[in-house]
C-alpha positions in Angstrom: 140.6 105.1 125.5 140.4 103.0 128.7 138.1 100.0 129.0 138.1 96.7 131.2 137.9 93.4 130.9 134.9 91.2 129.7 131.7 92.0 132.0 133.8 94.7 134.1 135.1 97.9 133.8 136.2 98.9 136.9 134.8 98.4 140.4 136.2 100.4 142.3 138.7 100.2 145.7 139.8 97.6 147.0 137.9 97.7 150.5 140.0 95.0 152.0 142.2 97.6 152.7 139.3 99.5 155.1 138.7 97.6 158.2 140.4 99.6 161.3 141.5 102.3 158.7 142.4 105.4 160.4 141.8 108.9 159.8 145.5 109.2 157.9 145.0 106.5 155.6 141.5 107.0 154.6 142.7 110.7 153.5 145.3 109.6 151.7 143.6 106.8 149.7 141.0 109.5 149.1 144.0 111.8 147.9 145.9 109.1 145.8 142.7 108.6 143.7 142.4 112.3 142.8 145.4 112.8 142.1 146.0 110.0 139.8 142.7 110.6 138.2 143.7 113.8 137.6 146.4 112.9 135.8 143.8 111.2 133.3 141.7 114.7 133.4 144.7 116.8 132.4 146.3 115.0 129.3 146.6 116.8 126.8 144.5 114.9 124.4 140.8 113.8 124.3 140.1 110.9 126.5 137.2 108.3 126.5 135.8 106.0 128.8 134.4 102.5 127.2 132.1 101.1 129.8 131.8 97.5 128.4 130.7 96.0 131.8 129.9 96.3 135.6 131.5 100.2 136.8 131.0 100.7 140.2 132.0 103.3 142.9 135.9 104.2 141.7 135.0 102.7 138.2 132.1 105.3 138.2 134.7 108.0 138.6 137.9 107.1 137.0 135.3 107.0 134.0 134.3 111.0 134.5 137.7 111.7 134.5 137.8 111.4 130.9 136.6 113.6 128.5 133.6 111.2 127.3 132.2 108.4 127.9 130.5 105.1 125.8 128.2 102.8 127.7 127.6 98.9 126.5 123.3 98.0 126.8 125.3 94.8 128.2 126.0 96.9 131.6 123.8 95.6 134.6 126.1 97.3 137.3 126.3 101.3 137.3 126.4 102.8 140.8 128.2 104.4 143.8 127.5 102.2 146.4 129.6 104.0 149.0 126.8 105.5 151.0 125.5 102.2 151.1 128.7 101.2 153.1 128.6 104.2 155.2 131.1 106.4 153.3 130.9 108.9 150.5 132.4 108.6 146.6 135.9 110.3 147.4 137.8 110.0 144.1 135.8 112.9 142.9 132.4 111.4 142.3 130.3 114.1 144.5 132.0 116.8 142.5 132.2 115.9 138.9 128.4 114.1 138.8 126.2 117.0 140.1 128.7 118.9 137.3 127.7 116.1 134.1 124.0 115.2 135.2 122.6 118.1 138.1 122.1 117.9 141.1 118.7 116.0 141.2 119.8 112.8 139.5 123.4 113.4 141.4 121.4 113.3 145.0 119.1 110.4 143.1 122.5 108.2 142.3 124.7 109.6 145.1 122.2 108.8 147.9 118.8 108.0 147.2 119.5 104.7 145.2 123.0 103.3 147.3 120.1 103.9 150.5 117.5 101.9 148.4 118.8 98.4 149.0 121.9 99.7 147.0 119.7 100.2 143.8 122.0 100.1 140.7 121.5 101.1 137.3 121.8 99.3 133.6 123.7 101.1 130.8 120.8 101.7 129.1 119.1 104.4 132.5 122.4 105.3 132.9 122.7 107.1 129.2 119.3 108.1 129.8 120.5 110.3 133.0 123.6 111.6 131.3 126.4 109.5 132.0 127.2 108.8 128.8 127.1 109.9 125.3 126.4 107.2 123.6 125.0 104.0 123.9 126.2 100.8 122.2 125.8 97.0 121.8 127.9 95.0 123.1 129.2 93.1 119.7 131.1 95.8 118.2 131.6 97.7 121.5 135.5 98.3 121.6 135.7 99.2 117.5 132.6 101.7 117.9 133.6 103.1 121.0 137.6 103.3 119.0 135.7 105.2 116.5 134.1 107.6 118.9 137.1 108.6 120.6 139.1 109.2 117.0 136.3 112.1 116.4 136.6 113.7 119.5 137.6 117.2 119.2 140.8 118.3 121.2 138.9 121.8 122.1 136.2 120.1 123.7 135.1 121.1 127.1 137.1 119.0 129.4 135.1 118.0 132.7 133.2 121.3 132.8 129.9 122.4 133.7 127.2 120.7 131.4 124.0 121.4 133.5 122.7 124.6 134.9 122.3 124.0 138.6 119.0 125.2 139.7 117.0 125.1 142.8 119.9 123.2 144.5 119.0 124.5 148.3 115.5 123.2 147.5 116.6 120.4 146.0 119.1 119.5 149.2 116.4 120.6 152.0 113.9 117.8 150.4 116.7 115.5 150.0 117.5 116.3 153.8 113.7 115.9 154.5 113.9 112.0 153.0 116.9 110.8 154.7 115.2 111.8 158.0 112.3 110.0 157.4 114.1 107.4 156.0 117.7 106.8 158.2 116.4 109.0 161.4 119.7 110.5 161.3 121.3 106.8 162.3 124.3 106.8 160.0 126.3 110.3 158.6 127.7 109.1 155.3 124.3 110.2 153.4 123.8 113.4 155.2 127.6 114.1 154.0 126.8 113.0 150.8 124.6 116.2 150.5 126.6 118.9 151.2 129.5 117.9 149.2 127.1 117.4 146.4 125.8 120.7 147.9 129.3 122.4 148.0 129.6 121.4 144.0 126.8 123.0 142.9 127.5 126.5 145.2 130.8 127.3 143.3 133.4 125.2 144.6 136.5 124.7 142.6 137.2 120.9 141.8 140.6 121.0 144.1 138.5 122.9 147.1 135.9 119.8 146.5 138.6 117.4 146.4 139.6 118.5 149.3 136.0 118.5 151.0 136.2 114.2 150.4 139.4 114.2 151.8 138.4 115.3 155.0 134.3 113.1 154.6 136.4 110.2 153.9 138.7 111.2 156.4 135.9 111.1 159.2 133.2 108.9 158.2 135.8 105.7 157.5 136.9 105.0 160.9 133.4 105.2 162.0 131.0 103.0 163.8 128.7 102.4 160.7 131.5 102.7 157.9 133.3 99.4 160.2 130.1 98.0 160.3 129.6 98.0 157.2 132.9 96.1 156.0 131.5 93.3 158.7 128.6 93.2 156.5 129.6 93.1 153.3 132.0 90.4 154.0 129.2 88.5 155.6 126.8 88.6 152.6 129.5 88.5 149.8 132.3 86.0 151.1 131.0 84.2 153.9 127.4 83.8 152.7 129.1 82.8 149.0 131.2 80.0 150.3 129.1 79.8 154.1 130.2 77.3 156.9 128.0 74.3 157.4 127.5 73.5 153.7 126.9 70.2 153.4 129.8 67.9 151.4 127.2 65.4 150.2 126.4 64.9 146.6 122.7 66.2 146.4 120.1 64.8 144.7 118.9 65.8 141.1 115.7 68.0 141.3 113.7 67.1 138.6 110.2 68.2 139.5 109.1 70.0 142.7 105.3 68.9 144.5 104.1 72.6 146.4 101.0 71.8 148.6 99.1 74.6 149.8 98.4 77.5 147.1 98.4 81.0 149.2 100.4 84.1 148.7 104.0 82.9 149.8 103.2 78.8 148.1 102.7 81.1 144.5 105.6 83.1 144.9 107.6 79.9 145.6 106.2 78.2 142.6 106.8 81.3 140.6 110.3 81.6 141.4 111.0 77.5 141.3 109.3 77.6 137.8 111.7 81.2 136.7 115.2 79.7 138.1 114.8 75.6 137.7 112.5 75.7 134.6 110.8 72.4 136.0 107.7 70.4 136.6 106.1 71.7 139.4 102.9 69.9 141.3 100.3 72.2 143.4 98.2 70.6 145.7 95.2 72.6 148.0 91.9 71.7 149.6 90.5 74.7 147.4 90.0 75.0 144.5 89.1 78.4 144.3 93.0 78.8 145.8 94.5 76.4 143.4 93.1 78.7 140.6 94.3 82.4 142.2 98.0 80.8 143.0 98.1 79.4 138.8 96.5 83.1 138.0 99.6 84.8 140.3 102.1 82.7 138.3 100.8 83.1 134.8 101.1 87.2 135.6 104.4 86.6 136.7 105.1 84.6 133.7 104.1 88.1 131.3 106.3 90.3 133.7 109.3 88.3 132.7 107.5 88.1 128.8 107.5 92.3 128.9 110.8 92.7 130.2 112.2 90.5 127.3 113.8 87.7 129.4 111.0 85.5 127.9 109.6 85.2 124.5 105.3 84.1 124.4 106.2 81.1 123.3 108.8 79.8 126.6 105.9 81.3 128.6 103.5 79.1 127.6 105.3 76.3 128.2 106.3 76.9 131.5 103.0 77.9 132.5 101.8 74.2 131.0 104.4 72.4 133.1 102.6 73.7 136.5 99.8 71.5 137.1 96.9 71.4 140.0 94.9 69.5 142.1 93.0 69.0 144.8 94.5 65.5 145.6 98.5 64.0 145.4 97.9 62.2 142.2 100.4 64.2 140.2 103.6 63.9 143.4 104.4 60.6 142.8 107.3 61.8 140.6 108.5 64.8 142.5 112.2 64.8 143.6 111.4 67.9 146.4 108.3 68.7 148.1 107.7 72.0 150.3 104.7 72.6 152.3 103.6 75.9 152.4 99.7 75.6 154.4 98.9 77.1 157.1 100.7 77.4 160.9 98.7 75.0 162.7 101.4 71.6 163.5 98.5 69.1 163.2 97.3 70.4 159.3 101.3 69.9 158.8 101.4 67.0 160.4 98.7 65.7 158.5 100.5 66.7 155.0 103.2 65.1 155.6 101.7 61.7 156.8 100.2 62.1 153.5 102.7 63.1 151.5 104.6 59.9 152.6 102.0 57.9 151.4 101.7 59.2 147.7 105.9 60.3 147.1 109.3 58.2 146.4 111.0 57.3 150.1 114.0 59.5 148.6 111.8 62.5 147.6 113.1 65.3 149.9 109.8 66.3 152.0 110.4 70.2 153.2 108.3 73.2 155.6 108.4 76.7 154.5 107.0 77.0 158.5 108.2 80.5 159.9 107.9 78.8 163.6 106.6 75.6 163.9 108.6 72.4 165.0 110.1 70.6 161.7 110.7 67.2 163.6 107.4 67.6 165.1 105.5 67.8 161.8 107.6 65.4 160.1 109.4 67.0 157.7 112.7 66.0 156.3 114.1 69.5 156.6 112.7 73.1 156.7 113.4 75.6 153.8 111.9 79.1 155.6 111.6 81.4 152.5 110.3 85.6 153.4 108.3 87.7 151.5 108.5 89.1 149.5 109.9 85.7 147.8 111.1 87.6 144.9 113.2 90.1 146.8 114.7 88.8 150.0 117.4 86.4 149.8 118.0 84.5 152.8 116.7 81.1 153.2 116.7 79.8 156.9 117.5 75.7 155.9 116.5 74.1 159.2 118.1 70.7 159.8 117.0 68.4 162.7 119.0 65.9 164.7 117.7 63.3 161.9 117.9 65.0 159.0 120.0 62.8 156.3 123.0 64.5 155.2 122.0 63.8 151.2 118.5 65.5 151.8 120.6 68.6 153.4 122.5 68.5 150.9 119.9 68.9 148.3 117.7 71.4 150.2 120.6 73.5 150.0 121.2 73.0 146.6 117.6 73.9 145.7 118.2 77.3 147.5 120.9 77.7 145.8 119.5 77.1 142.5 116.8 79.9 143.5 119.8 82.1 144.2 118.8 82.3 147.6 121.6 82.6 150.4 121.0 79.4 153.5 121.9 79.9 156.6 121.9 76.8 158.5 119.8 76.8 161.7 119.1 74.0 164.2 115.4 72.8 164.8 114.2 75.6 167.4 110.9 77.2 167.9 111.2 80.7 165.5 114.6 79.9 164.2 116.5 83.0 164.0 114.8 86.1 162.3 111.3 85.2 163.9 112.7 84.8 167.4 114.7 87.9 167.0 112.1 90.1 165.9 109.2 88.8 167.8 111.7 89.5 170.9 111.9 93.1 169.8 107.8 93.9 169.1 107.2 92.1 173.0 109.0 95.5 174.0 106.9 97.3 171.9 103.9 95.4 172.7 104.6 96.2 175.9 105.1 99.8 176.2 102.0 100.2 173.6 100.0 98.2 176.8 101.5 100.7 179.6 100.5 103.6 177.7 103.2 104.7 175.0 101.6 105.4 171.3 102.3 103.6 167.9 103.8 106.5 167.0 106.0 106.6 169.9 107.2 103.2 169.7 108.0 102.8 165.9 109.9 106.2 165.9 111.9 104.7 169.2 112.5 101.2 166.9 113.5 103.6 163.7 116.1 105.9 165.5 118.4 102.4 164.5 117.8 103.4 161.2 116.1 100.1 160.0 113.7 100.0 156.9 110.7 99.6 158.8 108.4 100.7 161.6 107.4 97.9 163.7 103.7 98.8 162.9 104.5 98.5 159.5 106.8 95.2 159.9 103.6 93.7 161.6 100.7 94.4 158.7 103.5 93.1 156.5 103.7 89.8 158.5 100.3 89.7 159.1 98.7 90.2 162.8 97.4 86.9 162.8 100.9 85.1 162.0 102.8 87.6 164.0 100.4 85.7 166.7 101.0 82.5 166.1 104.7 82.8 166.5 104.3 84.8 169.5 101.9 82.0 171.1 104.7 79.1 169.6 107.3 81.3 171.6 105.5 81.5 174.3 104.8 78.0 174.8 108.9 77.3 174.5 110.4 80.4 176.3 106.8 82.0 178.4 109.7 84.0 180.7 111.4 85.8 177.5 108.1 85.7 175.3 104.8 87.0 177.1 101.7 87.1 175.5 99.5 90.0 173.7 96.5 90.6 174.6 96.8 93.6 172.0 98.3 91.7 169.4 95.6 88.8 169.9 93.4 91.6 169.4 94.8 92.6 166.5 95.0 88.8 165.0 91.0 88.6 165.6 90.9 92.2 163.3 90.2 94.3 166.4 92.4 97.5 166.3 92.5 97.5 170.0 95.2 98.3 172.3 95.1 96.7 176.0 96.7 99.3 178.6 97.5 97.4 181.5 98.8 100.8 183.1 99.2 104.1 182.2 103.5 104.2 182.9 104.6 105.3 178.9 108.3 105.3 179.0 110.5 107.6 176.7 111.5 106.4 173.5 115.3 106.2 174.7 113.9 103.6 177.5 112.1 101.1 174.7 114.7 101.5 172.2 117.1 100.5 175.3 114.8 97.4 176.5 114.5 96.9 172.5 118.7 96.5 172.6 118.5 94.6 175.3 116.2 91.9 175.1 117.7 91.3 171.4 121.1 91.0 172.2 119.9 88.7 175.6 117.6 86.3 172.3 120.9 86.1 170.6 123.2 84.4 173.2 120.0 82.4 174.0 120.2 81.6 170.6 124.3 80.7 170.1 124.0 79.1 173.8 121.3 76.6 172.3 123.3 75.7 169.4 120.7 77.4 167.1 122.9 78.9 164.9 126.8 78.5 165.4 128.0 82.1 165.0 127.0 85.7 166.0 127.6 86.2 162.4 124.5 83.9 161.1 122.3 86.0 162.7 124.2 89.3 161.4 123.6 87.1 157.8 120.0 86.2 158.8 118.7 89.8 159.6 120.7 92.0 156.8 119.3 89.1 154.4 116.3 88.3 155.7 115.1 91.3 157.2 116.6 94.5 154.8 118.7 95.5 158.4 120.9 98.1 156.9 124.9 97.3 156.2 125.8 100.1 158.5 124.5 98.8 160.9 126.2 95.3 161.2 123.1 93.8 161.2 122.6 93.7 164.9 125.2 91.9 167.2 128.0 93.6 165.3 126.0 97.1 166.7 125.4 95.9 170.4 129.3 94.7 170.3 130.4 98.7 168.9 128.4 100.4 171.7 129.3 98.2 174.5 126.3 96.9 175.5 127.5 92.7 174.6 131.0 94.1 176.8 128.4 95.3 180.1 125.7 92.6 179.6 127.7 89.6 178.9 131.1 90.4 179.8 132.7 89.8 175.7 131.5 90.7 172.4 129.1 88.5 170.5 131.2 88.7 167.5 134.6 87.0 166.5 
């Protein structure tokens, strides 16, 4: 029986190793794997994998390499990311999975869910699917699982066929289908992914699959989006985890949080302050018909979290009785940490926050959740930019000004933290860094939408990079009449880089409405061009300004903030592969 540590099982290679791998090496890590595993898959006894924790990737397989498997309802992690990181499982994964569950859930956990924000699964959906064949609790885990393997039968089928593979070319062509509406055909690994799955399911033998990841592995590793991809991942889970510019300060103690302004994005923040920090929290609005919506969004988010057992009625009570309301400041006398969250317009926020000194403590923390907007010039302390959805996105932009005291900094960014949300430290600068990228990018498509190109035209020029969403889409998400207002805050800093809309003001006013100045469409290879270029020209505006200190904040900024896929490096690590930093600036953006 094999088993891992507390909380982990196994996950996987050690990826370290990848960066600048070449062809050679990535076929013989692929071949080391299978042939050790198949040491494991031809003992002579019955072997049994206990899954007591997190098994990912090369945990995934080494465990169907033995002859059963038991699965802890304790697992939270159980997935083969590899597609995710632009390669393909190569220790046998594409061939034994389609083998132990078909090829619909294989294609599902293969491709579909690693291309789904890297989707895992808990122990509990992954004995639903088949992975396992039986499902334990965690307290007597190792003894029951001990049991298990002692009744295993030496006879039993070892590895071999236990679904009937039907409908696979169906099954592939609609799989195909997906990834084409979904990547545009911008990264291989997926599309790989497929027909070795494919090849599993057709009659190979396991060596002549084995083989067939050699030779994926083989290619797709030394590749622009598999290289990408290792740039990313140590962005988001080493340098984002330990990030430069956190502040050394002690921070503050945050004992109860003021929120003024009640919207959509002020009641997911108080939703997710109330879920992580389990304190006071203090809602102020000129409505109260708002007041009551926002406490209405937070008491259904409060039942979620009831129905999915992480509270019991009772918790949720109380923490729904620790929000209170008002139309006043009354109740933020007390309140260690206040974020405004009201509307884009600098004098309403300047207005708050003159207020807002009048009725808190001279060390309570005032903060803007402003997506644009001047933080010195409303008077905040500091700006915390969350994106929405709140929930789901991780990156906070934490906007410090030239006099933003180091202790409030300090707790901002311990506040974030708290929310497990990922800061990346911006200077004070109209749009920060997401904003100004992507409102750079839809003036190109603004553009060619006014001189006669299509929607349709322009988001599938934007989606041939393979990002998660059409810029027509991107813009009902943000909302016309925001998207606006950062254009026109742009504008007013930057009018050369940042020209008005008149179709996007039309749009903001609710009139679907497209201005053609001229009737000159260019093809989609020209606006996906100008798109490249007048990105990569925002970001060394941006790292010339001091806005952010690194190419790789706003690699961290757009794969955290804006769901920009791993393999694609977020964005300057892309313009750096394909040469365009090399014949626009002369060097790479990247270090």
């Amino acid at each position: 029986m094999i088993t891992g540590k507390p909380f982990v099982f196994a996950a996987g290679a050690d990826i370290t190793e990848f960066p600048n791998a070449a062809r050679e090496l990535a076929i013989e890590g692929s071949r080391a794997g299978h042939e050790l595993f198949g040491r494991i898959r031809a003992l002579p006894y019955p072997t049994l994998a206990a899954v007591n924790g997190a098994c990912l990737g090369g945990g995934v397989e080494l465990a169907l390499h033995c002859d059963a498997r038991t699965i802890s309802t304790a697992v939270r992690h159980f997935a083969c990311p590899e597609c995710f990181l632009g390669i393909v499982p190569a220790w046998g994964g594409t061939q034994l999975i389609p083998r132990l569950v078909g090829v619909e859930t294989a294609v599902k956990f293969i491709v579909a869910n690693p291309m789904r924000q890297n989707r895992v699964l808990t122990g509990p959906e992954a004995f639903e699917l088949g992975f396992a064949d039986l499902l334990l609790e965690p307290a007597e885990f190792v003894d029951e699982s001990l049991a298990f393997a002692l009744e295993l039968e030496p006879s039993q089928t070892r590895n071999g066929v236990r679904h009937t593979h039907e409908n696979v070319t169906e099954v592939i062509r609609k799989a195909r289908a997906r990834l084409d509406g979904h990547v545009h055909g911008a990264t291989p690994a997926p599309y790989k992914a497929l027909e070795l799955i494919e090849g599993a399911c057709s009659g190979w033998s396991i060596d002549e699959g084995y083989r067939a990841e050699e030779d994926a592995v083989g290619e797709l590793l030394p590749g622009r989006q598999a290289q990408a991809s290792l740039y990313a991942f140590d962005l988001v889970e080493r340098r984002a985890k330990n990030p430069p510019g956190r502040p050394q300060e002690e921070p503050r103690p945050i004992r109860k949080v003021g929120i003024v302004g009640a919207g959509l994005m002020a009641a997911q923040i108080a939703a997710l302050v109330l879920r992580r920090l389990e304190v006071p929290i203090a809602m102020r609005d000129v409505s109260e018909k708002a007041l009551a919506n926002a406490r209405e969004a937070i008491e259904e988010e409060l039942s979620e979290q009831v129905a999915k057992g992480r509270y019991d009625e009772g918790k949720a009570r109380f923490l729904g009785s620790i929000v209170s309301t008002g139309t006043t400041y009354d109740h933020f006398a007390d309140c260690d940490l206040v974020l405004e969250a009201v509307f884009e317009e600098l004098e309403t926020k300047q207005q708050v926050f003159a207020e807002l000194r009048e009725h808190t403590r001279a060390d309570c923390v005032l903060a803007s959740n402003t997506s644009s907007l001047s933080i010195a010039g409303m008077g905040a302390n500091v700006g915390i930019h969350f994106f929405n959805p709140v929930a789901v996105l991780p990156l906070v932009e934490l906007v410090h000004t030239d006099d933003t005291d180091a202790t409030a900094l300090a707790t901002a960014w311990a506040f974030a933290e708290k929310l497990r949300k990922r800061p990346v430290l911006v200077r004070d600068a109209p749009g920060f860094v997401v904003n100004r990228i992507l409102t750079r990018q839809m003036t190109v498509v603004l553009d060619a939408l006014e001189h006669g190109n299509t929607v349709e035209e322009t988001d599938e020029a934007i989606l041939r990079l393979g990002l998660p969403m059409a810029p027509s889409v991107l813009l009902q998400m943000v909302g016309p009449r925001v998207a606006n207002h950062v254009l026109e805050t742009l504008h007013e800093a930057y009018p050369d880089r940042f020209q008005l809309s008149e179709t996007l003001a039309n749009y903001a006013q609710g009139k679907d409405e497209i201005v053609v100045q001229a009737h000159e469409p260019k093809t989609q290879d020209e606006i996906l061009e100008a798109a490249l270029e007048a990105v990569a020209d925002e970001i060394r505006h941006l790292l010339e300004e001091g806005v952010v200190a690194d190419a790789a904040d706003v690699d961290t900024a757009l794969l955290l903030g804006a769901g920009y896929p791993f393999w694609l490096g977020g964005i300057a690590k892309f313009l750096d592969q394909t040469g365009r930093s090399e014949r626009m600036f002369g060097a790479a953006l990247t270090t």
